[in-house]
Every structure is written in C-alpha cells, then in structure tokens.
N, C-alpha and C positions, 0 to 999 in steps of 0.2 A: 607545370611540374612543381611539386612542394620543393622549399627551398631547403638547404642542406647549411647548419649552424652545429657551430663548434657550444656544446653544453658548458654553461660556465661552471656546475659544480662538478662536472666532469672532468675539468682543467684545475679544480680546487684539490680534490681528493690526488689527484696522480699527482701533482707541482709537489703534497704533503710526502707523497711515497717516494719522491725524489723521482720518478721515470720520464720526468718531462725538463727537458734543453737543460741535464747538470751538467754533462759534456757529451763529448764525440765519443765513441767505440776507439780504445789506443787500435796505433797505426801496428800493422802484423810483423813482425821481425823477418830479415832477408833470411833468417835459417830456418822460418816455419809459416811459406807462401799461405795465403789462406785459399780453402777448398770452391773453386768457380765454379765444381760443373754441382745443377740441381742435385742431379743424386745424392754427393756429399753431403750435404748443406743436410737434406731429407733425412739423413741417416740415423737410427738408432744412438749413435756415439756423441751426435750430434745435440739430439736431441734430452742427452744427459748432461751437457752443458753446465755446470753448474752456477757460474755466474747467472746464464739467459733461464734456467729455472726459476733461481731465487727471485730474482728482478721480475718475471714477470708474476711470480707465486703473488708475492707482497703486491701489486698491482691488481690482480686477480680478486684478491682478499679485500681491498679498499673501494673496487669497483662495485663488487656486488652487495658488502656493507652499507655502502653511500647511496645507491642506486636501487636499490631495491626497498619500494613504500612500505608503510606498516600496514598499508590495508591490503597487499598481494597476503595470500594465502596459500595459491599453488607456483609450484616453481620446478621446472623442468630442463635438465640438464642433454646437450646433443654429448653423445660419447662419452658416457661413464666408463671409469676406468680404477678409481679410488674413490675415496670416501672424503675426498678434500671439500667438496659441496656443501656437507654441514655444518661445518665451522664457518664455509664464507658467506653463509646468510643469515640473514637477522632471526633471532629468537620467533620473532613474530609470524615469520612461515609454518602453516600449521603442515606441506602437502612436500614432499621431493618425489617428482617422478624421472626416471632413470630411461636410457635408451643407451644404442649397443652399436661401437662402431669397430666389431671386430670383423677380422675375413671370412668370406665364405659365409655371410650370413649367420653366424653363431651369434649366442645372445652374454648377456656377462659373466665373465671371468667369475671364476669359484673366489680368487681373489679380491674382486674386486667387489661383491656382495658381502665375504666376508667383513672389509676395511666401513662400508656404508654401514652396516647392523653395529661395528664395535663403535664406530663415530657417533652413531644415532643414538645407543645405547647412554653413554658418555656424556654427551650434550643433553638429551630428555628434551627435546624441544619436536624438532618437525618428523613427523612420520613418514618412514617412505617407502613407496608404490615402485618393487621389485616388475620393472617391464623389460622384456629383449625386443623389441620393436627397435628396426634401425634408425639412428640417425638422419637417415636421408627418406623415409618414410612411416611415421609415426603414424603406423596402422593402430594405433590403440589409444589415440588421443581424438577426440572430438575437436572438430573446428571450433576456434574461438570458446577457447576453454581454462588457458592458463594464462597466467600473470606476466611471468617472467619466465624467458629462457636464455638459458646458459648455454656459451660457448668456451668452452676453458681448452686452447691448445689442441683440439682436437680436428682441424682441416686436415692438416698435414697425416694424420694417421688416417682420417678415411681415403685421402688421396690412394696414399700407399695400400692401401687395404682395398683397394678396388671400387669405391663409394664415392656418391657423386655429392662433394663440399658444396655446389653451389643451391643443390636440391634442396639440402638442408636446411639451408637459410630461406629457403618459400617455406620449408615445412614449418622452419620458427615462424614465420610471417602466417599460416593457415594456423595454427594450434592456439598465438595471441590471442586474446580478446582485446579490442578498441578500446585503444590509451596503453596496452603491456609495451613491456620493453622486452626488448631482444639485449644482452650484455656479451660482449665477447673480450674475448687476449686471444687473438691468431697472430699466427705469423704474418709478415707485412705480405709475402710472396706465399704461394702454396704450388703446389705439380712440379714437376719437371720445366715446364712451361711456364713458373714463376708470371702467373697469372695473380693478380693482386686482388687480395679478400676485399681490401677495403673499397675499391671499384664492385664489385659483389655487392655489397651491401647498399654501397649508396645508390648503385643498377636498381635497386628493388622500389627505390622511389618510382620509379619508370614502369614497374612490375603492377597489376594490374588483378583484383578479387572479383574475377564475373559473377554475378548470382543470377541462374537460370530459375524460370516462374515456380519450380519445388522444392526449391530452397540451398540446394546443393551448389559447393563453391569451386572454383577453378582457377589457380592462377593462369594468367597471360601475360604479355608482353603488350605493353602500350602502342608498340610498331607492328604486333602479328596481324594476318590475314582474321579477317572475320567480318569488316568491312563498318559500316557506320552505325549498324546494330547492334553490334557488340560492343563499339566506344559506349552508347547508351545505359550498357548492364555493368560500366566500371567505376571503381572505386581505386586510389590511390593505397597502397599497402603500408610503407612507411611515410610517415608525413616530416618527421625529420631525425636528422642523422648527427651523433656528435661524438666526437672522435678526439684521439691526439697518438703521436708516437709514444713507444715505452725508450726510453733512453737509456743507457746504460747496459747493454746489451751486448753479447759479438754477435747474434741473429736479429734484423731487424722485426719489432712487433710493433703491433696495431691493437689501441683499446677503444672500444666505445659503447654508445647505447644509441639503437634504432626505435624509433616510436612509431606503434603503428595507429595508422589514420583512424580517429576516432569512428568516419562513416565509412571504415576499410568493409564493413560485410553488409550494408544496406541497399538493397534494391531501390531504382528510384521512387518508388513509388513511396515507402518506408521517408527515404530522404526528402521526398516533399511534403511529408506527414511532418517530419521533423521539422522542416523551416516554417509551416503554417502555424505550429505550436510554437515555436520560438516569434515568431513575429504576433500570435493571441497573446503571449505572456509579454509581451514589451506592449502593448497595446494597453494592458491590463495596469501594469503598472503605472504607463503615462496617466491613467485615467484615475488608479489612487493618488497618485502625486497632483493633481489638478483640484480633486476634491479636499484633500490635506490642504492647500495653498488657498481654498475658498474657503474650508473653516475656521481657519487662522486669521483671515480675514474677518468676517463675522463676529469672531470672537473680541478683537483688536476692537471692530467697529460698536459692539457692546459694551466695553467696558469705555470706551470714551464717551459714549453715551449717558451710563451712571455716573460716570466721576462728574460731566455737567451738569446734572440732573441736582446731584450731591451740593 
C-alpha cells in the first residue's frame, strides 16, 4: 500500500495562512452550549459561519495558488456554486470545467454561472467550460483527462442534497491524469454519521483502477470480490496523500492534496513495456558513461605521450 506523507509545501503554504496549530477553537460559553447533534453542525446557519468561512476561504485560496503547477492547464471544480475558483488559481490555467452538486439532479444555479462569467470576464485568464454534470458522476469528462480537481466545501452540501461525497472523490481519482492532484477544504466530519472525508481520501490509496483488454476503467476496492485476476488488472489510484488541520475555526476542516499514481491507468502489459524501457534507458546510459570514462582515458594517455615525446 502506497505510503501516506504529510506535503511539506503543503504545511508551508497553510503555517503562512495561519490555519495550522495558531491555537485551539475558544472554549463555548455556559450561556451558548455548542450544537452536538450532526444536523446542527450541517445546517445552512451554520454553514455561514463567518469566522469558519473566512479561515477556510484564505486556506482555500493559498492551497490552490501553491498547489497547482504552471504546466496544469485543465482544472476542474466538484460543486460549483460561485465564481470563487478564478481567482484561486494561477493565471497559467488555460481550462475551468464546472460540475453541479445541487438537488434533484439540477445542473448550475443561474447564480452561480452568472458570478463564473463576471470573475472570468475580470481576471481574462482561464476559460471556462459551463457543465451540469454532477459532482458524484462527471458523465462529460473523459478518464484521465484533467490536471487538477477542486474540492472547495462542497461534501457537506452534496451529503445534504442527496449525493454520494464519497463517489466524488473516485470520480476526482477517474477524471486525473497520472501525476494530477486532487485539492480539497472539507469539513473534517461530513453526514449525519460524521464519517470522516479525510479517511475517504486516504481509503482511496486502497482504491484500486482495473483496466479491462478495451481499455475501459473501473474503480475497485483492493479487498472486493474478483478473485486474483483482477488483483493482476490493478493499479494503485492515489500514490500519496498530504494533509494538515485548518485551525482556527469553530467547525473543524481538513486541507490537502492527493496524488494520483503515475501507473494509476496502465494495464500490465503497458507497465511492463514501461519498466523494459526504463531499465533500455539506464542500460543506455551506463554504457555512454563507460565510453566517456574510456575516452577520457585515451585522451589523458595521448597527451602524456606527446608531452614525452616533446
């Protein structure tokens, strides 16, 4: 199982934003208990917080600045909702593709396409690809197709909305291409059931890209039924996970970046194509580095030759 390491510029960027170990959440005053049951917590009221917005906005904004290369070009957000996604990525994105975590299957708010076109407008930088494709099924994205997906606060409202958070996160892991990153700011807890994203995401180490002889992909589970022929067709999804709390918050959050296994979509066959090329090109170079070291030789043994000679 790929190991699970905490990003160090992942811990750089957040320590600068302040959301890592400034202090504890103050303790709740005896006149205003704080709310135990999930629902509360869940709640619309809740989720206008304005401390735990700000805090995790500014975190949001520093992850995807930091985190996202200059050579991504497409970049794909789970549950648009605003037009905040413009501003939080680099200049250098030429592509923002959109998907929809409202209920009942509806695709984006009138709102929320308007706030993306006036941000796009504004910035003149990334162009972006108006999709209602849900969150937890990005029928309109090709496998292994984008750079970067975003996760910005958005668990918690597909929960609510009927939409399965955990799906989402395979769909970010099928839409990657080998080496993207998946970026999130979720809530540490998501459901009722305060089931933890960040278990989610590091699970997906465990999660598993079968590729059947026509090329077509599937996730699995490392532990499911299929027996020892299908361990054979798999590839690891994310290869590593790096994470830290957002601090300063009265909701607790989770930020990180998952990276998915460079040989996440490769059939074996592909894969052993890959290590025979990799082990011709170290072969290759031992064998310029040996002729280098006998010409060098030769040369050395020339010229002390002349200088005798002289």
């Amino acid at each position: 199982m790929p190991s699970t390491a905490t990003l160090a510029p992942l811990l750089l960027l957040l320590a600068a934003a302040g959301g890592v170990g400034a202090f504890a959440p103050p303790a709740p005053s005896a006149a205003a208990p704080p709310c135990s049951s999930p629902k509360a917590r869940g709640s619309p009221l809740f989720a206008l917080d304005p401390v735990t917005y700000l805090r995790t906005e500014w975190v949001a904004a520093a992850l995807c600045t930091n985190q996202t290369p200059r050579s991504a070009d497409k970049v794909l957000q789970l549950g648009c909702e605003d037009g905040r996604v413009v501003n939080f990525v680099p200049r250098t994105v030429r592509e923002i593709i959109t998907s929809s975590a409202e209920p009942n299957g509806e695709g984006l708010t009138v709102s929320c396409e308007r706030q993306l076109k006036q941000m796009a407008e504004r910035r003149k930088s990334a162009a972006i690809t108006y999709s209602n494709q849900m969150a937890d099924n990005l029928a309109d994205t090709p496998s292994s197709s984008i750079d970067i997906v975003i996760s910005l606060l958005a668990a918690q409202r597909m929960d609510e909305n009927g939409m399965d958070w955990k799906q989402s996160i395979r769909e970010a892991g099928r839409v990657l291409k080998p080496g993207g990153r998946f970026l999130f700011v979720e809530s540490a807890e998501v459901g009722n059931e305060n089931e933890s994203y960040l278990d989610e995401v590091i699970g997906m180490s465990d999660i598993y890209i079968e590729t059947n002889k026509e090329g077509s992909q599937q996730s699995t589970s490392a532990g499911s039924e299929g027996g020892e022929e299908g361990e054979e067709e798999t590839s690891p999804l994310f290869e590593e996970v790096g994470y830290d709390q957002v601090d300063m918050v009265l909701q607790p959050h989770i930020a990180g970046v998952a990276i998915k296994a460079l040989d996440a979509d490769m059939t074996p066959a592909e894969k052993e194509k890959m290590m025979a090329q990799e082990e011709s090109d170290r072969m290759a170079e031992l064998s310029l580095n040996a002729f280098e070291r006998g010409s060098k030789r030769k040369r050395r043994k020339k010229k002390k030759v002349v200088a005798e000679e002289d």
